[in-house]
N, C-alpha and C positions, 0 to 999 in steps of 0.2 A: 440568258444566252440563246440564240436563235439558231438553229443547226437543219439540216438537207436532213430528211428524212420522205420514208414510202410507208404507208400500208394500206391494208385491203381492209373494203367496210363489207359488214353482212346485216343484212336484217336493219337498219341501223333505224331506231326511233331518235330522232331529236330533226331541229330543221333549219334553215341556210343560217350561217348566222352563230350559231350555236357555239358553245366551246366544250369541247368532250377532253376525255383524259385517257392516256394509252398505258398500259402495263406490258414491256415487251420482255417475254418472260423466257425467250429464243437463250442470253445469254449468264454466264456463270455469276455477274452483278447485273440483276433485272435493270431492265430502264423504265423513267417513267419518263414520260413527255404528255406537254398539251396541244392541241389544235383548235379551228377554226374550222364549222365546216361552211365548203366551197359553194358547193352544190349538191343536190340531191336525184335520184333520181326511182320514184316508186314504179313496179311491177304491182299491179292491183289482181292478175289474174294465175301468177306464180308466185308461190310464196317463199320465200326466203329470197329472193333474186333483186332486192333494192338494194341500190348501190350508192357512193356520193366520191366526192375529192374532198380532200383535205388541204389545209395551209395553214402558214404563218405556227409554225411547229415549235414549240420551247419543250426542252428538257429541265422537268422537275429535281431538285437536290432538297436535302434537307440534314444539316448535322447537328450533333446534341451540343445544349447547351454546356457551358462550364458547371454548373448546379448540377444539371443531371448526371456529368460526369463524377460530382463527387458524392454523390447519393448511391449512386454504382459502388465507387471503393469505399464508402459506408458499410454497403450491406454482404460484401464481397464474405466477410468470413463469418456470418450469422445465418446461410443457407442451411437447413438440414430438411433431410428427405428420406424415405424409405428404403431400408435396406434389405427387407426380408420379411417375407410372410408364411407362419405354419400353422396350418389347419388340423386338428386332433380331435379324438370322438373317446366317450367314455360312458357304459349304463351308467345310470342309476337312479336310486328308488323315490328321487324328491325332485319335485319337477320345479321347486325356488329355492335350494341349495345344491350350486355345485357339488360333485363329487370330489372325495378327496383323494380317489387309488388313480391307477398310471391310463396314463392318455394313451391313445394310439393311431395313428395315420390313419387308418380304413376303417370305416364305419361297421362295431360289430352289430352281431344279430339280435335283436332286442326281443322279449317274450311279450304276452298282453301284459297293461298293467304297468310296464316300464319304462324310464322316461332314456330318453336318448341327445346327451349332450354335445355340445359340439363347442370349442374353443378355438379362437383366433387371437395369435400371438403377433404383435407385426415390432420389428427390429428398427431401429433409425438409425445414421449414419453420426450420430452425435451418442452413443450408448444406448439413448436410454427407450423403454419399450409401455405397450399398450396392451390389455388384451381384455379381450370380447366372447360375452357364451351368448350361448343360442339355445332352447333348448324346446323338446319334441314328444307326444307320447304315442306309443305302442296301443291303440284299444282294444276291447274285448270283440268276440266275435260277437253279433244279436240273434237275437231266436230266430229260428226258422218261422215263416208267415204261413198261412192257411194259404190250401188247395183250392185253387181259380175254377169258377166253373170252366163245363167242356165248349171250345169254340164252335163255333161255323165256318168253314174252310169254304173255296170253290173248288165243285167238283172239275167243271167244264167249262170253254166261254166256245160260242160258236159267231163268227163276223159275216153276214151274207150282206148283198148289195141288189138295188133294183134302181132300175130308170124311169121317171116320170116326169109330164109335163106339173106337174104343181109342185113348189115347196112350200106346202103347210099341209096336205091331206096326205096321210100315209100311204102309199102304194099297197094293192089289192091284190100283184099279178105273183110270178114267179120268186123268190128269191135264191140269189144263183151265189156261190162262192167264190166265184172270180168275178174282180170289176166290169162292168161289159161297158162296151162305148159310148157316150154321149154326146151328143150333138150340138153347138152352141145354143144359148137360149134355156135347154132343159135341164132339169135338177139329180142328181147325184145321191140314192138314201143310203145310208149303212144300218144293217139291224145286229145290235148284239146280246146276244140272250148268253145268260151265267146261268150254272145249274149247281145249287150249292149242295153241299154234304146235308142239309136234313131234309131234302129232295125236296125245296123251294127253289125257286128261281125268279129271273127278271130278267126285263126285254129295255135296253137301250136303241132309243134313234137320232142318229146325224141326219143333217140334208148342207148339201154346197148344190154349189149353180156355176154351170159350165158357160164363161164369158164368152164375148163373140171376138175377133178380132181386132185390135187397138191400132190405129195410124200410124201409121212411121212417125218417127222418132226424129228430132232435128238437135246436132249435137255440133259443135267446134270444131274445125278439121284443123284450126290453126290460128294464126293471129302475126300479124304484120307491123312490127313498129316503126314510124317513121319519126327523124328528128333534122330542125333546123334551129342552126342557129344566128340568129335577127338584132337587128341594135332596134327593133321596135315590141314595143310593150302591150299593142295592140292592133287591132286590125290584120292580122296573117289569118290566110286561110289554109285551105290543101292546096290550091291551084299559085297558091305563091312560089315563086321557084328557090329551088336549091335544098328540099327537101332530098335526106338519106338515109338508107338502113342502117349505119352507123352514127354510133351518138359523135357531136361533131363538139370540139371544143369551144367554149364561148370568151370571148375578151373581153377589156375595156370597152371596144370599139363595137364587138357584138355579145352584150351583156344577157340576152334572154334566151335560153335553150328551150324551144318549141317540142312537142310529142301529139301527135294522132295516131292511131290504132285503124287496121284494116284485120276485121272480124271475119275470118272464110264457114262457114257453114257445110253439114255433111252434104244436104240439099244442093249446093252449089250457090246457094244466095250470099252475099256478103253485105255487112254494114259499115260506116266509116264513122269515126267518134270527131268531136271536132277539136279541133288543135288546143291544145292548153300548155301553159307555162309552165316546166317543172323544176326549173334550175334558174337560177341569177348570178350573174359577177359577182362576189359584195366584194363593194369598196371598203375599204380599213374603215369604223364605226369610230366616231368622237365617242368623249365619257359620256354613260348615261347620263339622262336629265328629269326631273321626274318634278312633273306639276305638284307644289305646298299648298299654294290657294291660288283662288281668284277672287274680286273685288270689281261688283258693277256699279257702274257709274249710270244716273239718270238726269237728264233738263229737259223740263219743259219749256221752248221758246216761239217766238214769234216767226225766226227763223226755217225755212226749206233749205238749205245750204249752206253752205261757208261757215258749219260751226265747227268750232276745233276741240282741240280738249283744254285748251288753253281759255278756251272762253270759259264765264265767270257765271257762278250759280250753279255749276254741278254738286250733287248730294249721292248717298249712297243708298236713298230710299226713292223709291218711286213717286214722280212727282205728276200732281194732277194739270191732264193740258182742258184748253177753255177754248172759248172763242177767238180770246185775245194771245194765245199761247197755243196752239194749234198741233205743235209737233214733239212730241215724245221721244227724245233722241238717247243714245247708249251707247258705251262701250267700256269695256275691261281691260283689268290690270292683272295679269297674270305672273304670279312668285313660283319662281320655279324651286326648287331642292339643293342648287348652287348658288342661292342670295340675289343671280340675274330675277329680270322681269322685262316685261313686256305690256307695251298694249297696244288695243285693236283700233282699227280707227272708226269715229265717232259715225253711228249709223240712224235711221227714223226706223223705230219697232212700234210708233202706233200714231195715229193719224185723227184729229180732234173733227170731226163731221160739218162742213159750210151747211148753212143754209140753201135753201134751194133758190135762183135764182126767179125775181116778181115775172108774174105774167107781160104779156105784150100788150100797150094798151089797145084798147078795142070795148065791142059792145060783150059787155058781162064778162071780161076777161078773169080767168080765173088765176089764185095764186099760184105760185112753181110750191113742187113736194119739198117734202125737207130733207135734206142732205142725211145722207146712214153716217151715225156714228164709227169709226173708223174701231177694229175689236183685235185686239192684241191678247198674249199670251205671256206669264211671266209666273217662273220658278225661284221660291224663296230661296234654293241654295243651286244650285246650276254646277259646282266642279267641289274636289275636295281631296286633302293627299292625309290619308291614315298612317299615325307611324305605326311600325312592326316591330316584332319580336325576331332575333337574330335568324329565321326559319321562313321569315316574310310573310308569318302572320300577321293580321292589322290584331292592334292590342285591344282595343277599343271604335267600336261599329255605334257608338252613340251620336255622334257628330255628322252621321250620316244620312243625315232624314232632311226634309223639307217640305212643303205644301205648293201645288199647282195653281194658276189662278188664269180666269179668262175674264177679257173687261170688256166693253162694249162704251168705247167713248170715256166714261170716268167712273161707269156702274160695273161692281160685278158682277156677272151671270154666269159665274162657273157653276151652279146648280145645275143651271138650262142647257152647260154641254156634253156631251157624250165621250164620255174617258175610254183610251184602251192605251193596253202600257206591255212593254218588253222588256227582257232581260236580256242583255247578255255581259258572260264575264264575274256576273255577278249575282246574290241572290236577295230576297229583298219582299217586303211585305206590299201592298198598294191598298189604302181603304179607299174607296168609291165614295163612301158617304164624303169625308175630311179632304179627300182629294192628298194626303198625304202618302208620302212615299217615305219607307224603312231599309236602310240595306241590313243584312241581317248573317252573310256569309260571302267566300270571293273566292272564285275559281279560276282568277286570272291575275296579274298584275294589273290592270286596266280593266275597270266593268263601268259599261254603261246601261242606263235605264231610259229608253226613247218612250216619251209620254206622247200620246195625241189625243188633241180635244176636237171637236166640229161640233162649229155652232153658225147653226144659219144656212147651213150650204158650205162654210167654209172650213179647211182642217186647215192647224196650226200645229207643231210639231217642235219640241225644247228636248232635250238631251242631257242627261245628270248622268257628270263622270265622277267616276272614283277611282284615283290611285296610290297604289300602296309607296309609303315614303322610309326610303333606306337611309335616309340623314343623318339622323339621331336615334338610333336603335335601344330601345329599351327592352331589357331582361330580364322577364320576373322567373325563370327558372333556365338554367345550363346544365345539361347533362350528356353523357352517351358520347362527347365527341370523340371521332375517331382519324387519324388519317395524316398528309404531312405539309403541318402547321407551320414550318420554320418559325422562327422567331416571333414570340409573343409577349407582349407586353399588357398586361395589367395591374391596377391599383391593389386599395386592402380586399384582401378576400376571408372571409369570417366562415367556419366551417361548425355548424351544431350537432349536439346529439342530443335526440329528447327534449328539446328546447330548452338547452344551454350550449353556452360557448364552450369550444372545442380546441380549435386550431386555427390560429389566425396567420395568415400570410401578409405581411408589411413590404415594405421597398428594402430591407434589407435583413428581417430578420424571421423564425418560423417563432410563434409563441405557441405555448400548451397550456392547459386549464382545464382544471379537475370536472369534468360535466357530471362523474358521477355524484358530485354530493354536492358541493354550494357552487361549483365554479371562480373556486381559488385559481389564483396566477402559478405555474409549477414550473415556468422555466422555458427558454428561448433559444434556439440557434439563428448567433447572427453571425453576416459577412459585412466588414468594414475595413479603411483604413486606419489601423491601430495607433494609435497616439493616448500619451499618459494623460487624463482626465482628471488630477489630482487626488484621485480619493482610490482605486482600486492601483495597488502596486501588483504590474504582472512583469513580463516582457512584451506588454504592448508594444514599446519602444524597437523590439528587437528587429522586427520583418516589417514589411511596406503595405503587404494584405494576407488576410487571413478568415478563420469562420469560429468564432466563439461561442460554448456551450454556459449558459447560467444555469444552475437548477440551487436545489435549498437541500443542506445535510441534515438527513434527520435527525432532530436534537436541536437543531440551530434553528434562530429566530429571523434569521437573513438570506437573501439569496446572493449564493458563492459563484464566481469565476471555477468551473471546474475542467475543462479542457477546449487547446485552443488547436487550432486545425491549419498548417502554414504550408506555403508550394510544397517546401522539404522537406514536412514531417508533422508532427504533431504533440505537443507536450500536454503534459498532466499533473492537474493541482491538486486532485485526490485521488486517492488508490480507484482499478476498475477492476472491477469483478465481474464473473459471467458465471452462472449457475454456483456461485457459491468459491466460485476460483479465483485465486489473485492471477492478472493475466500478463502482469508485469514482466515474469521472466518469458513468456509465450512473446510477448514484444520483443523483448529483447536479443531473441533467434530468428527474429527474423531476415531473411536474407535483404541484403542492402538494396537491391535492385530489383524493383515488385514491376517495373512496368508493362513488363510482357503479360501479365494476370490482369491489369488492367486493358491495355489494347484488345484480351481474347474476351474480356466482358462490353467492351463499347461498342452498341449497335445490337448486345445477344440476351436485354435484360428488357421486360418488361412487367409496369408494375400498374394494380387496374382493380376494381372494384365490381362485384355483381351481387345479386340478389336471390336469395335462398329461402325454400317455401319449404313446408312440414307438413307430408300430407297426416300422417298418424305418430302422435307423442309414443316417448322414450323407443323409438323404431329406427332401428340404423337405416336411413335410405341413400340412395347414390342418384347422382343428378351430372349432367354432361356437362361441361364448363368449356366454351369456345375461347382460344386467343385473339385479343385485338386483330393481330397481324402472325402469321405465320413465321415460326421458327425454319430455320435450314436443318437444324439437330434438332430430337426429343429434347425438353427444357427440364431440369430442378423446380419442382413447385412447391413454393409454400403459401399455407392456408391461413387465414387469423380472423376470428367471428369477431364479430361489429356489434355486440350486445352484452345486456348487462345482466343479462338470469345465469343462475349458475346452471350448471348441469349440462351445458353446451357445447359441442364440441364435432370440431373438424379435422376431416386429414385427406391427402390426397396421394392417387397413384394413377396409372395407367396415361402416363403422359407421350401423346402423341408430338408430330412438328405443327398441329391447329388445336389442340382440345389435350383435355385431361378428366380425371374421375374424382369427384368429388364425394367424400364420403359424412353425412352428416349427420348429427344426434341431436334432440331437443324432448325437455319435459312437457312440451305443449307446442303445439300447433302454428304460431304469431311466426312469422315472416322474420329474417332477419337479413344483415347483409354482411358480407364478407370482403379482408383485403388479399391479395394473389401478388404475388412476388414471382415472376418465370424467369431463370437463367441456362443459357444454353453453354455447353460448350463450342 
């Protein structure tokens, strides 16, 4: 949806063309919207003062799927969080056994020798509790150390000052206590004598040099911008008219916003910068299109003219010209990234040397010179489209090499020319000796490598592009996405741990697998349209769609239908328990009408993964944990470690509306990672 929107740019890095993202955060539901920018326009001599327009303004939406909807009222009544924490202190005499007499809020007075406990109790909102000792000791006081010998103190310090034309020979004359004046050119001495307590002392000396007067100073008084704007793309000076102190809007019809600078000087001198383009129309941009290959075509013929690409004998190797075949002709076939192509038309890139024409007859005429071989240039690979990685890394920089070549008629003498080579966009190895060329990194969407050879007197000059190809996107890792993705659609996704299968996501169902031990099958939530399959009797028959749990009863050699999950409810083929509870009659009270508890969850629940380091084993430490996206209310957070050593263990508090306190334990040091469940009210 396209919508009348305004705002202000500051600073703004990107450039014409560009498409930025707005978060406008003015109202009580933020808006996000996208643009286009218009034009640009940079202050190089004020900072913060560049400014641009905007267009072609879309307002961003994003709402949850049906899935994450019921993953929501999934986990709606398995939230628990902290409900209290008490801190207590207790002596005593063993510093790896608790005490066992009464705790007390404030830490008492502990003698040497005694150890000083400390206990952390913390409460959760589901009963049940945690708690944690610390523990400290009291040491003895150490002996008194031996008597330092006696110092040397300063008694005095005395600063006198003298004038002289030398700084390097010490002055001979007076030394006076106040600075006396110096004259430009001459030197400056300070003398300072200390006179210590064992009636020794020492004589320090400075020397400076009094400078002479320095020329005025030539500084900015100001700066004058001037802008037009032109339907021409070149050729404006300063004396072209309709130049203003105001930036002037540009059109269709006048697409190019012109700027020169009038520099004032304190001197009163001024400079004039020369006009340059800082702004364009842009017209609405077709879809990208991004060069896959190119493919040169080579004939050698008898032909200067009239050859087409239709004529017959073209090859896609270079073909040797002769006497009788004189002209080396070329041209390419360019595949672009949307299956079009293109080619160029048929051109002469090298030229086979005539003879030199017989002398005139006459007395002892001599023969004519021999015609120069005609010395061409050609690049074993000349263009190239790399595919990328979803980030517009190229995956693979192998396919990106080639070798330079210079001929002379039908010999080559790329030995005998003189190579120099450029980058840009791109980075990339070049051996002198092979004459081959490496890319090897790309710092652009488009990098080119400009080769040039001169041989003879003459330079020749070929161009190797590379650009990255977003066609067919290959991913050899996804991670960290963040932001608003609306609808996405992907295939199976297979999730490991420790390399074994884990969790596999299909087109219609979530499966689980034992990774801890052999990576047994344990059971699937699927969503389908229910229909009887002959062999499992449910009430598949009963509802139109639904989301079905398999798992396997311990005991049993099969895996069971154990609950189904329908618009209006959800039925159960075996008893559920929660910590040991039947929770059947907790079902059973519940009020009929839950949706208002789902509406205040949808949109206030996020659920996300991060990675948790161990600076020192079995040491409670705490680590900041940022949220994807910012809550409106402080959120409920729950913790759950992503590992298989026992002894591990998370909990969290101190949860803000961006971050939370994560508090972690481990018998060693190894990295692990963690799942985060945040709901708000």
């Amino acid at each position: 949806m396209k919508v009348m929107y305004e705002a202000s740019l500051y600073d703004l890095r990107a450039d014409i063309g560009d498409t930025v993202q707005i978060a406008d955060n003015r109202f009580q539901e933020k808006v996000y919207l996208s643009a286009r920018i218009q034009s640009v326009c940079n202050h190089y001599t004020v900072s913060g003062q560049d400014s641009g327009v905007l267009a072609n303004y879309k307002i961003l939406t994003s709402n949850p799927t049906s899935q994450v909807t019921q993953i929501m009222e999934q986990l709606k009544d398995q939230i628990v969080s902290v409900k209290s924490t008490e801190i207590t202190y207790q002596i005593g005499n063993s510093g790896v056994e608790p005490p066992e007499g009464q705790w007390v809020p404030n830490p008492p007075q502990t003698s040497p020798g005694q150890y000083l406990w400390t206990r952390k109790t913390t409460t959760y909102t589901n009963g049940s509790q945690t708690t944690e000792y610390s523990v400290s000791r009291n040491g003895d006081d150490g002996k008194d150390g031996e008597d330092g010998k006696d110092g040397r103190g300063v008694r005095s310090t005395s600063v006198t000052y003298q004038s002289s034309s030398s700084g390097t020979t010490i002055p001979t004359g007076v030394w006076s206590s106040s600075i006396p004046s110096v004259s430009a050119g001459k030197y400056l001495w300070t003398r300072t004598v200390i006179e210590y307590t064992d009636d020794t002392s020492s004589t320090l000396y400075s020397v400076s040099k009094m400078g002479g007067n320095g020329t005025d100073g030539k500084g900015i008084k100001s700066i004058t911008e001037y802008y037009l704007a032109s339907a021409s793309s070149s050729g404006v000076t300063t004396s072209t008219s309709g130049w203003t102190t105001k930036i002037q809007t540009i059109t269709t019809s006048k697409k190019y916003l012109w700027n020169y600078e009038v520099i004032h000087y304190t001197d009163d001198t001024s400079t004039t910068t020369s006009p340059c383009i800082i702004g364009v129309y842009g017209d609405k941009g077709a879809t990208g299109n991004g060069i896959q290959s190119i493919t040169n075509y080579y004939l050698a013929t008898a032909s200067g003219s009239d050859v087409t690409t239709d004529t017959s004998g073209w090859t896609t190797t270079v073909q040797t010209i002769s006497a009788a075949k004189k002209y080396l002709w070329n041209y390419e076939v360019v595949t672009y990234t949307n299956g079009n192509q293109s080619e160029t038309a048929p051109h002469i890139i090298g030229v086979y040397g005539d003879q030199g024409k017989p002398g005139k007859d006459g007395h002892d005429g001599e023969d004519g010179v021999d015609g120069t071989d005609g010395i061409s240039m050609i690049l074993s690979n000349e263009a190239i489209a790399l595919p990328c990685d979803i980030e517009g890394n190229p995956l693979d920089y192998s396919p990106a090499t080639g070798t330079a070549y210079v001929y002379k008629g039908a010999s080559d003498v790329s030995a005998s020319a003189t190579w120099t080579v450029s980058w840009s966009g791109m980075t990339g190895t070049w051996t002198a000796s092979s004459r081959t060329y490496k890319v090897t990194g790309m710092t652009a969407d488009v990098g080119k490598l400009t080769i040039k050879a001169v041989y003879s007197g003459i330079t020749l000059t070929k161009v190797f592009t590379v650009t990255k190809a977003l066609k067919n996107i290959k991913v050899n890792k996804l991670s960290a996405i963040s932001g608003v993705l609306g609808e996405v659609t992907t295939g199976k996704i297979t999730n490991t741990s420790g390399g074994k299968k884990a969790l596999v996501i299909n087109d219609n169902a979530v499966e689980f697998y034992d990774y801890t031990t052999n990576g047994e099958f344990c059971g699937r939530i699927r969503g389908s349209k229910f229909q009887n399959d002959g062999v499992h009797k449910c009430m598949r028959h009963e509802v139109e769609y639904g989301v079905e749990w398999v798992g396997k009863i311990p005991g049993s050699s099969d895996y069971t239908d154990m609950m189904y999950l329908f618009p209006d409810g959800f039925a159960l083929e075996v008893p559920l328990y929660n910590y040991g509870r039947n929770m059947t009659r907790v079902f059973n009270n519940l009020p009929d009408d839950t949706q208002g508890t789902i509406d205040r969850l949808n949109g206030r629940i996020q659920a996300f993964s991060a990675s948790v380091s161990i600076s020192k084993a079995n040491t409670w430490e705490t680590q900041v944990v940022k949220f994807p996206k910012a809550f409106e209310k402080a959120p409920i957070v729950i913790v759950q470690a992503q590992t298989g050593q026992s002894g591990t263990l998370v909990w969290a508090d101190g949860a803000t509306t961006t971050q939370f306190t994560l508090h972690k334990y481990r018998p060693s040091t190894t990295a692990f990672g963690i799942q985060i469940i945040a709901v708000s009210d």
